[in-house]
C-alpha positions in Angstrom: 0.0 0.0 0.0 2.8 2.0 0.5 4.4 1.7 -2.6 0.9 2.6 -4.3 0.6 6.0 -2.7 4.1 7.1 -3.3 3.8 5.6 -7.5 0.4 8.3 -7.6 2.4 11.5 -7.0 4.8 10.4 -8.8 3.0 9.3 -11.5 1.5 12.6 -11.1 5.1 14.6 -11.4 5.9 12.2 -14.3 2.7 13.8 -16.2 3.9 17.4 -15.3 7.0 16.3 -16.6 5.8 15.2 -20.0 3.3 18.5 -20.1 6.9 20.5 -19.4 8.6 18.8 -21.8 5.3 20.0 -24.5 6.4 23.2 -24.0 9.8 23.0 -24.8 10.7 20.3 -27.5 13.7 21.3 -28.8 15.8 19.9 -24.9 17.2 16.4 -25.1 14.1 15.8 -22.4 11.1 16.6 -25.1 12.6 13.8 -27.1 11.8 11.5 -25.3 8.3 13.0 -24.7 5.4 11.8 -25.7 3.3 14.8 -26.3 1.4 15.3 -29.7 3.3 17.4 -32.4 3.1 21.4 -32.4 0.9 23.0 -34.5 3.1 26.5 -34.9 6.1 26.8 -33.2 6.8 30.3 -31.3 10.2 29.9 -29.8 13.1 27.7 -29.5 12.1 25.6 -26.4 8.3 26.2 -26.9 5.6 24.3 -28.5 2.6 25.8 -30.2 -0.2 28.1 -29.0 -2.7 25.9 -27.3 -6.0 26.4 -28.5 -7.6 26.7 -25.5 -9.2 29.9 -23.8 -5.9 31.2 -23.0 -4.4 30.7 -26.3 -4.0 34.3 -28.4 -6.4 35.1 -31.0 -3.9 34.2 -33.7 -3.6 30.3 -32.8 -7.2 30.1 -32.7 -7.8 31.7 -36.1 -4.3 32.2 -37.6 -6.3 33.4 -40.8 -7.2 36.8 -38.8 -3.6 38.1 -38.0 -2.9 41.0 -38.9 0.4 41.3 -41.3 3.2 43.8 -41.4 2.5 44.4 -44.9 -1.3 45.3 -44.2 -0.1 47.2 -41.4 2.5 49.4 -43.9 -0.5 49.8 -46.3 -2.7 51.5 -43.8 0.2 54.0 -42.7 0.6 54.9 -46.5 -3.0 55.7 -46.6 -3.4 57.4 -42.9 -0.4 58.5 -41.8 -1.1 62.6 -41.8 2.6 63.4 -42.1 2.9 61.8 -45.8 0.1 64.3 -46.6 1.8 67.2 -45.2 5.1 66.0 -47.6 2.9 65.7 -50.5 1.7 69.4 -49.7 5.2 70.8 -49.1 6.0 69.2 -52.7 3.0 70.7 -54.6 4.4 74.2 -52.8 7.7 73.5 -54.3 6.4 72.6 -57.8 4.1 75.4 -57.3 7.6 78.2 -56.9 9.2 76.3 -59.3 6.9 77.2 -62.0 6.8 80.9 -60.7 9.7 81.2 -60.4 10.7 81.4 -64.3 7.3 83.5 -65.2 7.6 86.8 -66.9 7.2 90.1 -64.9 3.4 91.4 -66.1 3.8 94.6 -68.3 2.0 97.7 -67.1 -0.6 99.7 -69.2 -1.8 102.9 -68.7 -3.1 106.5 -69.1 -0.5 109.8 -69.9 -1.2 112.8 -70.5 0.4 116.2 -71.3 -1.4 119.6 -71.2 -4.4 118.7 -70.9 -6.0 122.0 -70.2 -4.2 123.3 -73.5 -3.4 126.7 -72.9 -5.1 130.0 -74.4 -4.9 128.3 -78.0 -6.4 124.4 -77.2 -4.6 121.2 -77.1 -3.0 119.0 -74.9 -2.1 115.3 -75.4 -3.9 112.0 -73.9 -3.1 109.0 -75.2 -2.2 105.6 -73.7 1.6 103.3 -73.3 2.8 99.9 -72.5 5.6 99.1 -70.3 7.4 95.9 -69.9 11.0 95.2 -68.6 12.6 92.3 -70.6 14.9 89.9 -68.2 18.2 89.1 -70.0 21.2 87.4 -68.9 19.1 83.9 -68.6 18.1 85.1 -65.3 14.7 83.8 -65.1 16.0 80.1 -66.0 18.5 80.6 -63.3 15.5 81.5 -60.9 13.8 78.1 -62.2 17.2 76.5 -61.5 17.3 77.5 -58.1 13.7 76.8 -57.5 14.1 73.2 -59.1 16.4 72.1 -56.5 14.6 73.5 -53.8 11.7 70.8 -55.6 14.4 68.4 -55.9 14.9 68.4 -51.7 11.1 68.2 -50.9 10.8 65.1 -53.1 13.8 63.4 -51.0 12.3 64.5 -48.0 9.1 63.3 -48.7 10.7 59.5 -50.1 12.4 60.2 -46.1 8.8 60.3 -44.7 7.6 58.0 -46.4 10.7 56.1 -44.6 10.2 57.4 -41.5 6.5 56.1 -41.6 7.7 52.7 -42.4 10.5 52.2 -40.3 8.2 53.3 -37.8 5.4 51.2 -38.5 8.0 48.1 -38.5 9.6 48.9 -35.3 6.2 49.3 -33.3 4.6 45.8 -35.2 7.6 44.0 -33.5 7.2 45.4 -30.2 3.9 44.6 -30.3 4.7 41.6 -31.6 7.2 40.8 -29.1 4.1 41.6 -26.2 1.9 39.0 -28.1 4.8 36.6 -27.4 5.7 37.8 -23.8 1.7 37.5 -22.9 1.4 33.7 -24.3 5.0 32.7 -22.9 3.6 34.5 -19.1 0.4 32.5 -19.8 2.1 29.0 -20.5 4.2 30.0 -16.9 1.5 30.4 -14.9 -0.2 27.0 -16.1 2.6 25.7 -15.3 2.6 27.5 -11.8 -0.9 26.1 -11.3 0.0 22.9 -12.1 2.8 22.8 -9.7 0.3 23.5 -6.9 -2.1 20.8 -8.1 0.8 18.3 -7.7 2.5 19.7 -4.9 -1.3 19.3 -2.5 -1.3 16.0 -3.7 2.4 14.7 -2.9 1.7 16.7 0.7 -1.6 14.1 0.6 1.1 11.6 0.5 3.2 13.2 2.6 6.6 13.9 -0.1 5.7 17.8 0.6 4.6 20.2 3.4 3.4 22.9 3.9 6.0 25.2 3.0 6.4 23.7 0.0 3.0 24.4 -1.1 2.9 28.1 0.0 6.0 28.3 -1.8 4.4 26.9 -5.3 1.0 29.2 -4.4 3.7 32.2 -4.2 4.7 31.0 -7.4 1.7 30.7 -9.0 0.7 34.2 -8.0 3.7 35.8 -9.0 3.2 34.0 -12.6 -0.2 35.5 -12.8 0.6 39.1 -12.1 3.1 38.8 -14.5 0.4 37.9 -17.1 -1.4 41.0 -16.3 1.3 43.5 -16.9 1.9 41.5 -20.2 -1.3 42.3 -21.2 -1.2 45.5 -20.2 2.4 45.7 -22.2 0.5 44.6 -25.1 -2.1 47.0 -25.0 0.3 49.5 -24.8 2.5 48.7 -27.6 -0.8 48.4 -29.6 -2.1 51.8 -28.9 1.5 52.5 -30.3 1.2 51.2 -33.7 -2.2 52.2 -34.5 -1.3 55.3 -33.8 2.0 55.4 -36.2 -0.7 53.5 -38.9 -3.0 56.5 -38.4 -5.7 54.6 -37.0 -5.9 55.2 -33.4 -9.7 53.4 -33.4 -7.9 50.4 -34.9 -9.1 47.5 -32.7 -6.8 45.4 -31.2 -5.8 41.6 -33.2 -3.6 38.9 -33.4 0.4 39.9 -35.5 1.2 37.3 -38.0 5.2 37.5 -37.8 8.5 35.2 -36.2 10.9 36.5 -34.6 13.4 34.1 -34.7 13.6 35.1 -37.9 15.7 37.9 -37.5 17.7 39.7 -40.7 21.7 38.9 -40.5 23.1 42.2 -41.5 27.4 42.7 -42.2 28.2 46.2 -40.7 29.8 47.2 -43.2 27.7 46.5 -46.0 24.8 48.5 -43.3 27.2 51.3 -43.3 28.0 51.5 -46.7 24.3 51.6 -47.7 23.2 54.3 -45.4 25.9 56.5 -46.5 24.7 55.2 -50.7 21.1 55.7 -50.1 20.4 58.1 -46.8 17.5 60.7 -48.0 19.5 62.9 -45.4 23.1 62.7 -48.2 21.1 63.3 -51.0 19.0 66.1 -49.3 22.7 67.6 -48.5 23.8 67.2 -51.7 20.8 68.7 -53.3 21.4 72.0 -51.2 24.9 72.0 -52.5 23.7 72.0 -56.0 21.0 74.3 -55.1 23.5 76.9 -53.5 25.7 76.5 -56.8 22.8 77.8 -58.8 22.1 80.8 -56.5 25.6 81.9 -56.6 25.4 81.7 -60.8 22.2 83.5 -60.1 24.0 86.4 -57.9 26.4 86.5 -60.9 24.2 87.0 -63.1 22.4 90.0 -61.5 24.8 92.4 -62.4 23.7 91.8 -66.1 21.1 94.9 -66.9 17.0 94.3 -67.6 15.7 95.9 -70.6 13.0 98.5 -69.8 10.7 99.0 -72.8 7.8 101.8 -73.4 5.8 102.7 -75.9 2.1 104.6 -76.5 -0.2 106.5 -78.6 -0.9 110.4 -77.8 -3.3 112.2 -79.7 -2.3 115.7 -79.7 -5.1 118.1 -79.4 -2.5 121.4 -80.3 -3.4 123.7 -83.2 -1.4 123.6 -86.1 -1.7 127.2 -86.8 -2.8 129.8 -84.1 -5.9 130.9 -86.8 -6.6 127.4 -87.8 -8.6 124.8 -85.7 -6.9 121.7 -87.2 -5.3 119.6 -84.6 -1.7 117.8 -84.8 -3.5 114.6 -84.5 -2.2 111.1 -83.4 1.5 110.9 -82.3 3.1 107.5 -81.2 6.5 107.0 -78.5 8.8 104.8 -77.6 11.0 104.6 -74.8 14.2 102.0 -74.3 16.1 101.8 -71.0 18.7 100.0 -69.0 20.2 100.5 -65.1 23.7 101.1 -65.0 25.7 98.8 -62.6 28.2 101.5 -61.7 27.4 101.9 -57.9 26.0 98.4 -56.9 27.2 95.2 -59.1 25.4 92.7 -56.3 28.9 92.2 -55.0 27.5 91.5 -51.1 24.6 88.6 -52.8 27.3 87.6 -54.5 29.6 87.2 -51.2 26.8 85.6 -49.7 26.4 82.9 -52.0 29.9 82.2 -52.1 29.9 81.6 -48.3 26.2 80.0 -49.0 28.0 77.2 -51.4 31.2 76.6 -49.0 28.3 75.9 -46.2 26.4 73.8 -48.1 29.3 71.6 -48.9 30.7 71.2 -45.9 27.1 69.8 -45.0 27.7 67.3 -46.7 30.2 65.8 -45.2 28.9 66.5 -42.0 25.8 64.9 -42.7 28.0 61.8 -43.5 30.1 61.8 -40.2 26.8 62.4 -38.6 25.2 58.9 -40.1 28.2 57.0 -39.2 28.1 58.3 -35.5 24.6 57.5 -35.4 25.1 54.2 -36.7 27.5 53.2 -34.1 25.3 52.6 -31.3 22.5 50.8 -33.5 25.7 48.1 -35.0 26.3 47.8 -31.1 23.2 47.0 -29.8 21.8 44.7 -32.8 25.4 42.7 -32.2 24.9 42.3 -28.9 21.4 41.8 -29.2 21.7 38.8 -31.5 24.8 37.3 -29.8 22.6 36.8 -26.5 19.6 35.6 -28.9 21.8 33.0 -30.4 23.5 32.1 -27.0 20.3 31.6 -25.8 18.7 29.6 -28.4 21.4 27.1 -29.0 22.6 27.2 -25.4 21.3 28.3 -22.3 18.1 27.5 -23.0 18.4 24.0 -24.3 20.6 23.5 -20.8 18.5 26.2 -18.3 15.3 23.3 -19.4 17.6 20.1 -19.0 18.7 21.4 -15.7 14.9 21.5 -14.3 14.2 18.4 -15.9 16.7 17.0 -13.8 15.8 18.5 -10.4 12.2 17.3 -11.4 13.4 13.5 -12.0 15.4 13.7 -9.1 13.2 15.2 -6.6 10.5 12.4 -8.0 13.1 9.6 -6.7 13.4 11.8 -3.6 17.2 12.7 -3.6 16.6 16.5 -4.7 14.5 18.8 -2.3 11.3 21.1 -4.2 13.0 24.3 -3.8 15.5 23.3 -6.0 12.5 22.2 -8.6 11.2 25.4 -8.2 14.4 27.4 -8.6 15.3 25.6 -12.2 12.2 26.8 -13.0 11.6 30.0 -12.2 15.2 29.9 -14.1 13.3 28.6 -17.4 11.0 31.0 -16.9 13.2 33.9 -16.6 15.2 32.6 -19.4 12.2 32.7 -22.0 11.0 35.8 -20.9 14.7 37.8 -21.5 14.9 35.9 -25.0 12.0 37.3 -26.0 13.0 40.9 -25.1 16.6 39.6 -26.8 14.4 39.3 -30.1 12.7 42.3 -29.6 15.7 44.5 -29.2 17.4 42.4 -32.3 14.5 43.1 -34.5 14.0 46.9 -33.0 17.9 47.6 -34.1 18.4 45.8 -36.8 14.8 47.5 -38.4 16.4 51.3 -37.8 19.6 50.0 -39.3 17.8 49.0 -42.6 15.6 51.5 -42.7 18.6 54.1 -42.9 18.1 55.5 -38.9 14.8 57.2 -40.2 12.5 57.1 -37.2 9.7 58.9 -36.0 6.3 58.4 -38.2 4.4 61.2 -36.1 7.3 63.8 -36.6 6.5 67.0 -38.5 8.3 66.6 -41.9 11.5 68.8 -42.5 10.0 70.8 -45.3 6.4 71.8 -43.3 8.7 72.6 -40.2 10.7 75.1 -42.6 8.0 76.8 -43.5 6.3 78.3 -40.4 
């Protein structure tokens, strides 16, 4: 009789065993299990998403998730800073095109004596003025105002970067919550479990009392856990619907892996941020841009044409005795200012220092990227060195370990603490990989997207203009 009550407990810690070794199948232990296949497979060491009650939406209809791609779509069509670029370009094209329009001629009324004197006369008539641009100024002007265009269409393509880097980096944070929620949610099962078969090897008498206040202690510390997951999760998806321009967006399940992290070279990273940055080419636009201006400031000196002409009908008298008028008279008038006294030699001073400036920037904005990169190489190496570590490593062991203390405190020769401990170890150890991923992802997805962040940010171009 003996032997039968102590083979029930541990026939009951044999069953714990197998459901432990369910949740992590990739440990020399689940091997040997004999639990049924995963369905979808979340993390090294973890089987699929149950589909019971406190399984997430997307194990019980995978069909539903939501999709990074969907996600990117709705931030295209919502985001209100991409509308605010596309303004700022329609404003540039908008100076572009006035920028090379004529000056309107002027019409009016002239007239000379008009009261005519003892003997009649006067002239009225009317003239036309117009000043004629030369020296290719106005295409200058449209020069200067093209590659002022140019640099709003590169900082809109860097919104429209901004938006999606932004977008990416909140779907994996979010993602990474959905994972941290169903990994917390698989703990405290397993928490509960333990107290299940902790009250019945006290039954038994293989456990007392504080044993089981110790498991309960557990169990409650595994549940509160699960409620500031959730409460992580809602947070990061306020986040992203926001960035997607959908703050009513209701909450549902991310399609996405994240073990299936990009494996990026630094130097290749570095070399394409500094090839394909909107930030160079913006820099380099402006240098071309303050090229054209200082042409432009040259060119001012050249003289405008100023052109007049009218009819004047002349009311005078001929002949003192004779009532015949002079009649109708036509003018011209041709003019141009001398540049004697100012030959635009302080624009053109200003341009020159306008151009050295604006190349300069451009260097600068290149040592800037490569500072800015630094950090983001550092943390995406580290982060993926302890992601690694702890997929082929520390994981696989950290779950050996427990099954261990949990085979040996069944015989009796390992005390529950010790159970406890290699768990609560497990435990600890799924929840940093998780956040290992997340922080992989989060840096390697600023890295790629060229260290554009900030989908909510006022664009460059509408900040200029106020």
């Amino acid at each position: 009789m003996r032997r039968r009550k102590i083979s029930r407990p541990s026939l009951q810690v044999a069953i714990a065993l197998v459901l432990f070794a369910s949740l992590f199948p990739h440990t020399r232990l689940a091997a040997q299990s004999l639990a049924s296949p995963p369905t979808r497979l979340v993390m090294p060491g973890m089987a699929a998403q149950d589909t019971t009650a406190a399984a997430t939406p997307a194990a019980s209809n995978a069909s539903a998730a939501v999709t990074l791609d969907q996600l990117e779509q709705m931030a295209l069509a919502n985001n209100p800073t991409l509308g605010e670029a596309k303004a700022e370009i329609d404003a540039a094209a908008g100076r572009t095109r006035q920028a090379g329009l004529w000056p309107n001629p002027t019409i009016g009324y002239t007239g000379e004596e008009i009261r005519g004197g003892s003997y009649g006369g006067g002239q009225q008539g009317a003239f036309v003025e117009q000043r004629i641009i030369l020296g290719g100024k106005l295409g200058l002007d449209r020069k200067v105002a093209g590659e002022q265009g140019k640099q709003s269409q590169e900082r809109g393509r860097e919104q429209q970067l901004r938006v999606q880097n932004a977008v990416r980096i909140a779907f994996y944070r979010a993602l990474a919550a959905q994972e941290m929620v169903d990994v917390r949610r698989k703990l405290a099962q397993l928490a509960a479990d333990a107290i299940a078969t902790t009250r019945q090897l006290q039954n038994v008498g293989q456990a007392d009392q504080p044993d089981l206040l110790e498991a309960q202690v557990e169990a409650d510390e595994a549940d509160l856990a699960v409620v500031a997951a959730e409460q992580q999760r809602q947070s990061a998806w306020r986040m992203l619907a926001a960035v997607v321009g959908k703050p009513d967006l209701p909450p549902a399940a991310l399609a996405g892996n994240l073990e299936d992290f990009p494996q990026l070279d630094a130097n290749q990273v570095m070399q394409a941020i500094l090839r394909d940055s909107p930030d160079v080419k913006i820099a380099q636009l402006d240098a071309e841009r303050a090229d054209a201006a200082l042409t432009r400031a040259h060119r001012e000196v050249v003289p405008d044409l100023h052109v007049r002409a009218g009819y004047l009908d002349n009311l005078e008298q001929l002949e003192a005795t004779s009532s015949v008028a002079v009649g109708s008279e036509a003018f011209a008038e041709v003019g141009i200012d001398l540049p004697l006294f100012n030959r635009n030699q302080g624009n053109i001073a200003a341009a020159k220092a306008e151009r050295e400036r604006a190349t300069l920037e451009v260097q600068r904005v290149a040592l800037a990227l490569q500072q800015a990169a630094a950090p983001s190489l550092q943390d995406y190496a580290s982060a993926r060195a302890v992601a690694e570590r702890y997929k082929r490593q520390t994981l696989p062991e950290a779950t050996h370990a427990y099954a261990l203390y949990l085979q040996r405190y069944r015989e009796g020769s390992a005390a529950y603490p010790q159970v406890l401990i290699a768990q609560r170890t497990v435990f600890q150890l799924q929840t940093s990989y998780v956040a290992a991923l997340e922080s992989v992802w989060v840096s390697a997805t600023q890295l790629q997207g060229l260290l554009l962040t900030g989908g909510l940010d006022l664009p460059p171009g509408a900040m200029s203009t106020r």
